[in-house]
N, C-alpha and C positions, 0 to 999 in steps of 0.2 A: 086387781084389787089386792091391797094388802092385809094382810094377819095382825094381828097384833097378839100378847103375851102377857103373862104375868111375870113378877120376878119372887121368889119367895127369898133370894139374896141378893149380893152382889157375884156372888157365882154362881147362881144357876138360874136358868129360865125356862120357863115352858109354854105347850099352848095348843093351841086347834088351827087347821088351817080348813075351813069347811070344804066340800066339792064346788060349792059357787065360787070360790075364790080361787078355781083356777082358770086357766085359757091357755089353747095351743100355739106354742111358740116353739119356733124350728121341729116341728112335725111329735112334738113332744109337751104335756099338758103339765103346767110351772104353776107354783105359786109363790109372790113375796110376801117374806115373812119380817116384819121389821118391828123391835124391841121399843118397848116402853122405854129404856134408859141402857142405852148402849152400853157394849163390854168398852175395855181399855184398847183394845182391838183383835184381831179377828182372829187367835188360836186356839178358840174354845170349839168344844169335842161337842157336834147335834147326831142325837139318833132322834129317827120317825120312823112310825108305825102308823100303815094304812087300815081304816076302820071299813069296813064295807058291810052292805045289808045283802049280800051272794058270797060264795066262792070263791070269787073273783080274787087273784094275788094280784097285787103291786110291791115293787119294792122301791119305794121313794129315798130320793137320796137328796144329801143338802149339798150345794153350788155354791157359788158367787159369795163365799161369804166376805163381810164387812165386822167390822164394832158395831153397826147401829141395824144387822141382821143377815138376812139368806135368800136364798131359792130354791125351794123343793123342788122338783125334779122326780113327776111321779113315774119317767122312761115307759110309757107308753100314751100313744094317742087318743085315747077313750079313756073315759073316767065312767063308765058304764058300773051302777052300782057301788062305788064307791060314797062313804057319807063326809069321813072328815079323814086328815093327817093329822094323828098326834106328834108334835115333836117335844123333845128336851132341851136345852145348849146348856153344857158348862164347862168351867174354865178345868183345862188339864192339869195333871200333876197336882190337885188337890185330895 
């Protein structure tokens, strides 16, 4: 399932990736994340932040990226209590 974002420019984007929107792929729970209106292509800088309703840490990191989006990469198998990934993308060196 994919995410989708808003854009508040042409350099920055953000968004939610819920916990429904992931699945385990290679022993590790992903989501894709794909832009309303793609960058010019793929050097732009994503942090994410896992929201959870426990304790529970994740430290989700963004993959695979492209211009027209990513792959969270929340590096563990369970998404146990976890609700959404916040993430950001924008373009570097601005």
């Amino acid at each position: 399932m994919a995410t989708t974002g808003s854009s508040f420019n042409r350099k920055t984007k953000s968004g939610n990736a819920p916990a429904a929107s992931f699945s385990l792929t290679g022993g590790r729970q992903k989501a894709a994340v794909t832009f309303v209106k793609a960058f010019p292509d793929a050097t732009y800088i994503v942090t994410c932040q896992a929201i959870t309703g426990t304790n529970k840490n994740y430290l989700p990191k963004p993959e695979s990226k492209t211009a027209s989006g990513f792959t969270i990469n929340l590096n563990s198998a369970a998404i146990s209590g976890l609700v959404e990934v916040s993430w950001q993308a924008e373009v570097s060196g601005e």
